[in-house]
C-alpha positions in Angstrom: 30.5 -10.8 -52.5 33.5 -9.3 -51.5 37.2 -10.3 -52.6 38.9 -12.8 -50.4 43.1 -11.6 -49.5 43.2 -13.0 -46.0 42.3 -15.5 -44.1 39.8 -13.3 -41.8 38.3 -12.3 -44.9 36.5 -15.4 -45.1 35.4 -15.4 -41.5 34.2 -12.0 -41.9 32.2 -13.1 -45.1 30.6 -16.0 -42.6 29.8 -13.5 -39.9 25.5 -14.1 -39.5 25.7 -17.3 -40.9 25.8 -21.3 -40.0 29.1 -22.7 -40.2 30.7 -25.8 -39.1 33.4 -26.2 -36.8 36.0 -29.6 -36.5 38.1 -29.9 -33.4 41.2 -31.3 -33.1 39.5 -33.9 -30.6 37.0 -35.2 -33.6 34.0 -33.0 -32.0 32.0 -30.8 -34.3 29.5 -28.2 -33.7 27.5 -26.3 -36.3 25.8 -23.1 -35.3 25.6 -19.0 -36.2 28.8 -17.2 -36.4 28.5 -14.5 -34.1 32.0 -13.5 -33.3 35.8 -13.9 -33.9 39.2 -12.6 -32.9 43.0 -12.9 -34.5 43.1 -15.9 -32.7 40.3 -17.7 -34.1 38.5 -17.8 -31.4 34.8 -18.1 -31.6 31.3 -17.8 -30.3 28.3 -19.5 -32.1 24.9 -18.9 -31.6 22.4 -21.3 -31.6 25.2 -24.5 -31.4 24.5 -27.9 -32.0 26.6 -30.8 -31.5 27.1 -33.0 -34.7 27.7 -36.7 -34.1 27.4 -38.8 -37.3 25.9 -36.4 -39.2 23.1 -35.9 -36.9 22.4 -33.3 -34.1 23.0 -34.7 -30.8 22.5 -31.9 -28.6 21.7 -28.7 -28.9 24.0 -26.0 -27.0 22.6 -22.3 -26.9 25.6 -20.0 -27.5 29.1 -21.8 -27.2 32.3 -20.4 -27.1 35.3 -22.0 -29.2 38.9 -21.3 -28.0 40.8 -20.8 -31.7 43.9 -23.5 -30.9 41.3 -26.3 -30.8 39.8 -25.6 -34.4 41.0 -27.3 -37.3 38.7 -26.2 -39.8 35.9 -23.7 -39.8 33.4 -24.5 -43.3 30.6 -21.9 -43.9 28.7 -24.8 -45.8 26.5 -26.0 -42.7 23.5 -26.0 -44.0 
């Protein structure tokens, strides 16, 4: 495991695994971290959406816009 400095660090260390996205709206979505930019945008693979807990519908590949996300947690499993 490679030191953390920055912020993308940690992203980078997620990249091929589940994480778990909050939006500023309440949603959340769990799925593969495929990709990210500077601006935290994101695509997940395999997406779900979470509703109390539980999957409510599954999404395919989604695309996140980075000014929606309020936290990102690589502990979806």
């Amino acid at each position: 495991m490679a030191e953390i400095q920055r912020p993308l660090d940690a992203l980078n260390e997620a990249k091929g695994k589940r994480v778990l996205i909050e939006l500023k709206n309440g949603t959340k979505f769990n799925g593969l971290l495929e990709a990210f930019d500077i601006h935290i945008n994101v695509v997940l693979g395999s997406a779900e959406q979470i509703v109390n807990g539980e999957v409510k519908r599954k999404l395919g590949r989604l695309f996140v816009r980075g000014d929606t996300i309020i936290l990102i947690s690589s502990a979806a499993e």
